[in-house]
C-alpha positions in Angstrom: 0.0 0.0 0.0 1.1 3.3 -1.3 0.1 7.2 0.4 0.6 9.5 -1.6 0.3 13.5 -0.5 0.1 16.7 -2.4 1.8 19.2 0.0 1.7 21.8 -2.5 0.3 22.9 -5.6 1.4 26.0 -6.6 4.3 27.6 -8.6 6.8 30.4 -8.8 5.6 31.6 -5.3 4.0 30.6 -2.2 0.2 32.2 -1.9 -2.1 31.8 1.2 -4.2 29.2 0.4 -1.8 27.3 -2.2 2.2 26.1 -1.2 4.7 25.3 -3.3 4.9 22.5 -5.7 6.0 19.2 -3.5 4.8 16.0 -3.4 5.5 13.4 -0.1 5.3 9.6 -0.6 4.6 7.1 2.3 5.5 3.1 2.2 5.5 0.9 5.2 6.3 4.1 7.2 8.9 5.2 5.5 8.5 8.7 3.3 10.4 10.3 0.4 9.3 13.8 -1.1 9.5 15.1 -4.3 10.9 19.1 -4.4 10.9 21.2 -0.9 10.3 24.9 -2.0 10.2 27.9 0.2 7.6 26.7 3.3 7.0 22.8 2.6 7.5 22.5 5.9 4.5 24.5 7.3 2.1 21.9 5.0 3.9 19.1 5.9 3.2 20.1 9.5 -0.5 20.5 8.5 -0.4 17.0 6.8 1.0 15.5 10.0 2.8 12.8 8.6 5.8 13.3 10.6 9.4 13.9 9.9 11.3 11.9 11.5 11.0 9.1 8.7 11.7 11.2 5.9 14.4 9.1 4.0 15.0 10.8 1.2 14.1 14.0 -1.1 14.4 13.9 -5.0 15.0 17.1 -6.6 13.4 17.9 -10.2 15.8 20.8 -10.5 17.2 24.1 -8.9 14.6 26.6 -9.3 14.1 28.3 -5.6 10.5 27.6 -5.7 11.6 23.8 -5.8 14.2 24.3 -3.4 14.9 27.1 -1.5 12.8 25.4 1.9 15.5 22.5 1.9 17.7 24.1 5.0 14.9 24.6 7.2 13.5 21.2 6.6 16.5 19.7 7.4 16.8 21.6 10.9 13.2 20.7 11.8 13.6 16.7 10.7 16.8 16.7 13.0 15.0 18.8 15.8 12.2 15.7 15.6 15.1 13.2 16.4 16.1 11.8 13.7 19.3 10.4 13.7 19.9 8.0 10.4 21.6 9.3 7.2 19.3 11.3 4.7 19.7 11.0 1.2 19.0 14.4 -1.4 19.0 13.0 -5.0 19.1 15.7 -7.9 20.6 17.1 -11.2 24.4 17.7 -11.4 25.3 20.4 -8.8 23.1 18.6 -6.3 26.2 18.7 -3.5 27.3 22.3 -4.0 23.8 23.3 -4.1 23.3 21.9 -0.9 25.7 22.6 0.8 25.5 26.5 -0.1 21.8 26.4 0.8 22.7 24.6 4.4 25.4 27.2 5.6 22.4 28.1 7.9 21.5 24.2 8.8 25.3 23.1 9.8 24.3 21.1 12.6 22.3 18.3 12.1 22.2 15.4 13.8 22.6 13.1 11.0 24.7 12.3 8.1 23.6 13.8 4.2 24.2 11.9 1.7 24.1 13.2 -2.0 23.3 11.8 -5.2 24.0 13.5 -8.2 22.1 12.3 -11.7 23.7 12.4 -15.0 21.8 14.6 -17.4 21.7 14.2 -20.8 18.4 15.1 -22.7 17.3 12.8 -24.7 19.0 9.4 -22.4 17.4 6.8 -21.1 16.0 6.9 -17.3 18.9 6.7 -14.5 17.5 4.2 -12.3 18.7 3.7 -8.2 16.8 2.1 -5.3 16.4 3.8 -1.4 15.0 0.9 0.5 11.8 0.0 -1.0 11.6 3.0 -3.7 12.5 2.4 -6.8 12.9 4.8 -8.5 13.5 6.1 -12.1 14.8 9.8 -13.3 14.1 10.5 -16.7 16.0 14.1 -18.6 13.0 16.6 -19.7 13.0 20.0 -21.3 13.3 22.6 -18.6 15.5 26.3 -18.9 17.9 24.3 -16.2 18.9 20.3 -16.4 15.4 19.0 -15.0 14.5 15.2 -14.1 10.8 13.7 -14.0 10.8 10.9 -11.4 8.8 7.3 -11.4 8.5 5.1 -8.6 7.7 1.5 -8.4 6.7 -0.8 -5.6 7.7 -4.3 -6.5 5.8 -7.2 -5.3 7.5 -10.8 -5.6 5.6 -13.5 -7.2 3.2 -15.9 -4.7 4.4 -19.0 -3.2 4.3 -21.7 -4.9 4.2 -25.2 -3.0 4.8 -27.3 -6.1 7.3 -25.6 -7.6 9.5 -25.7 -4.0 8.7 -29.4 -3.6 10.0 -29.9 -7.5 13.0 -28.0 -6.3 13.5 -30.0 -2.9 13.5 -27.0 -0.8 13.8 -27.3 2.7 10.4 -26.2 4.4 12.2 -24.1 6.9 13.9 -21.8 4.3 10.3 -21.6 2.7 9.3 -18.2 5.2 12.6 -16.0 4.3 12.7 -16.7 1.0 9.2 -15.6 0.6 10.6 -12.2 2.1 13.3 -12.1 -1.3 16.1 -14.0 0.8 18.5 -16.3 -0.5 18.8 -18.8 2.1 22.1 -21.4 2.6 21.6 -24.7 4.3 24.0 -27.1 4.1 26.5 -25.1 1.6 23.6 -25.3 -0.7 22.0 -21.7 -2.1 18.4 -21.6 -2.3 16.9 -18.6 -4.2 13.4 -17.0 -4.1 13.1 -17.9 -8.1 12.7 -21.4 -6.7 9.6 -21.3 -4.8 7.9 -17.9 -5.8 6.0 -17.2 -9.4 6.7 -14.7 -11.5 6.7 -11.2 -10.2 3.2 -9.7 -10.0 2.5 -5.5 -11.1 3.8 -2.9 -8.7 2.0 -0.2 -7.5 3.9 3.1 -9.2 3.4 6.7 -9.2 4.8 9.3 -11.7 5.7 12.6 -11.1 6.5 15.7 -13.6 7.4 19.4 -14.0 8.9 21.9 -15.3 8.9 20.7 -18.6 8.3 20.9 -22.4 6.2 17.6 -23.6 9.5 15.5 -24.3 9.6 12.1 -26.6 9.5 9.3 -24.5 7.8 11.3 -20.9 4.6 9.4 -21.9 6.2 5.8 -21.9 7.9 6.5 -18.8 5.1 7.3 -16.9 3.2 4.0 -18.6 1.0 2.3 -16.6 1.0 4.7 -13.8 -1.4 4.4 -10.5 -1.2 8.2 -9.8 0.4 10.6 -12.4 1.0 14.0 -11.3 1.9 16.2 -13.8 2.5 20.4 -14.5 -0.6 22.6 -16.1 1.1 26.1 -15.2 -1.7 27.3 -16.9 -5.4 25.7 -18.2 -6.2 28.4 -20.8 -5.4 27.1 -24.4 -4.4 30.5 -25.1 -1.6 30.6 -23.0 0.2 27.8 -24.8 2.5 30.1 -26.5 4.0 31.8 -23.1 4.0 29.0 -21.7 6.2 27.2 -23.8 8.3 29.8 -24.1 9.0 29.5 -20.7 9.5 25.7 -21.1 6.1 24.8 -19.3 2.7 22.9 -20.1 -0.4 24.0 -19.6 -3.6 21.4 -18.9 -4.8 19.8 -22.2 -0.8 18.8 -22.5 -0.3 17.2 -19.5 -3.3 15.2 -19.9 -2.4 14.4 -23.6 0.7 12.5 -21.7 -1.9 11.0 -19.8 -3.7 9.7 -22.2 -0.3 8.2 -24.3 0.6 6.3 -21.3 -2.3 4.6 -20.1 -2.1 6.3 -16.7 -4.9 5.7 -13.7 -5.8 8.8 -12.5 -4.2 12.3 -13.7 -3.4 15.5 -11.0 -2.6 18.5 -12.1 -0.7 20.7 -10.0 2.5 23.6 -10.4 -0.5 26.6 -10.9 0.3 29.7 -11.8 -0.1 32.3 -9.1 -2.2 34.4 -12.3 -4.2 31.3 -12.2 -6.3 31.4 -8.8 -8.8 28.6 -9.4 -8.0 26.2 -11.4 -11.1 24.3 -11.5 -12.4 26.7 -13.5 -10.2 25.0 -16.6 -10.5 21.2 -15.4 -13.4 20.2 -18.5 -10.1 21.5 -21.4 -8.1 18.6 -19.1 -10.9 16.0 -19.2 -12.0 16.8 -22.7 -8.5 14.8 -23.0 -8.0 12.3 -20.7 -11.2 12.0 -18.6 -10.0 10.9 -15.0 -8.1 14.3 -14.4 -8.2 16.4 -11.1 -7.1 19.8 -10.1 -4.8 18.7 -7.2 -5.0 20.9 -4.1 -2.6 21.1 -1.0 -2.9 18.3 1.0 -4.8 16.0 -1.3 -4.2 12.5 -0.8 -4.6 9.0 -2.1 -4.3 5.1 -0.8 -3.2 3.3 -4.0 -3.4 -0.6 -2.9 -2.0 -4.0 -4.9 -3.6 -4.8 -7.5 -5.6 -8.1 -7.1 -4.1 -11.0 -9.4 
């Protein structure tokens, strides 16, 4: 089972009633967020999800309204006692940005670790793994290097009772290899492949902004539970200055949606001209039908499917 948590939806700047752009995953209790502009801490208080558990943050890019709340979330997850490492993953830069932007949080309690992504537009995904997220950065088309990020939830194949019998597996190896363990008895390996079936479909969510329509954006969010992509603006007549400023606007972002097969669509990264954004939803729908406006603090329960 997946949460996942709009903290913010808006973009260039923080308004009353709409933060920044961020997103906050939860699995098995253990979170990772998406961008941390100025404030994200404030509606992450409001969500009241914690900090402590907060693993990880993956960076799109360095715009400030992506970024610029990264010290002051750092000093408020150590003040909550946390005490393993915490990993920022980004664009190239992502250590000198960080450490410039944390002159002001020097004394945390626990270790940063940084993880800087190749960029190359046009290459395929880079691909790493923090505990049970994995997760997937593909190059879009932003003024600065910008990532979109995918995560997937794996789930190993079901037990199969024959197929360990016809591999004389030892019952008592049967529960941790169930759990993705290779077990040795007797100077003899036994793998998972031997009693499980093949893998069954992850849960995954897909996450985008900042960004041009680029080729191969819509089969990297494929098959997506929860895509949550840019509509800076949700007037077809903006199209123009928005691209020019290397943004989409609604009836793109659910044009991606469409292309790759996606669940459910949330639009988010508003302009601050744009106050309410429902107002433009039917120009997303027209396209691909199951598309929201997000709003700060929206969430979602994506489950297994059933196989």
């Amino acid at each position: 089972m997946l949460d996942a948590a709009l903290l913010g939806t808006g973009g260039m700047m923080p308004l009353p009633w709409r933060f920044l752009t961020s997103l906050l995953l939860r699995f098995d209790g253990r979170l990772v967020m998406v961008d941390c502009g100025e404030g994200t801490q404030i509606t992450l208080k409001l969500l009241g999800w914690g900090y402590k558990n907060l693993d990880a943050i993956c960076f799109t890019h360095f715009h400030a309204d992506h970024i610029a709340g990264l010290p002051g979330l750092l000093l408020t997850v150590g003040n909550s006692g946390r005490e393993e490492p915490l990993t920022l993953v980004g664009p190239p830069g992502m250590g000198v940005v960080a450490r410039s932007l944390c002159v002001i949080a020097q004394e945390l309690p626990f270790e940063v670790n940084i993880v800087e992504l190749p960029f190359e537009r046009g290459s395929p995904p880079r691909c790493l793994t923090l505990g049970d997220f994995h997760i997937a950065a593909l190059p879009v088309d932003h003024r600065i290097p910008c990532f979109a990020y995918a995560f997937e939830f794996k789930r190993a194949g079901r037990f199969d009772t024959e197929k360990a019998h016809l591999n004389k597996v030892p019952m008592k190896a049967w529960n941790r290899l169930q759990k993705y363990e290779t077990v040795v008895l007797d100077g003899f390996a036994y793998t998972p492949e031997m009693v499980l079936g093949p893998p069954r479909t992850p849960i995954k969510a897909a996450y985008c902004t900042d960004t041009r329509p680029v080729k191969g954006l819509a089969n990297f969010v494929k098959g997506s539970d929860l895509f949550i992509c840019e509509g800076l603006h949700g007037d077809a007549d903006a199209l123009a200055k928005t691209a020019a400023h290397k943004h989409m606007i609604f009836q793109e972002a659910a044009a991606i949606a469409k292309a790759g097969g996606v669940n459910e669509l949330w639009l988010t990264h508003f302009s601050p001209a744009m106050t309410n954004p429902e107002n433009y939803i039917d120009a997303a729908k027209a396209v691909f039908p199951n598309s929201r406006v997000g709003k700060d603090r929206m969430t979602a329960t994506i489950n297994y499917r059933k196989e």
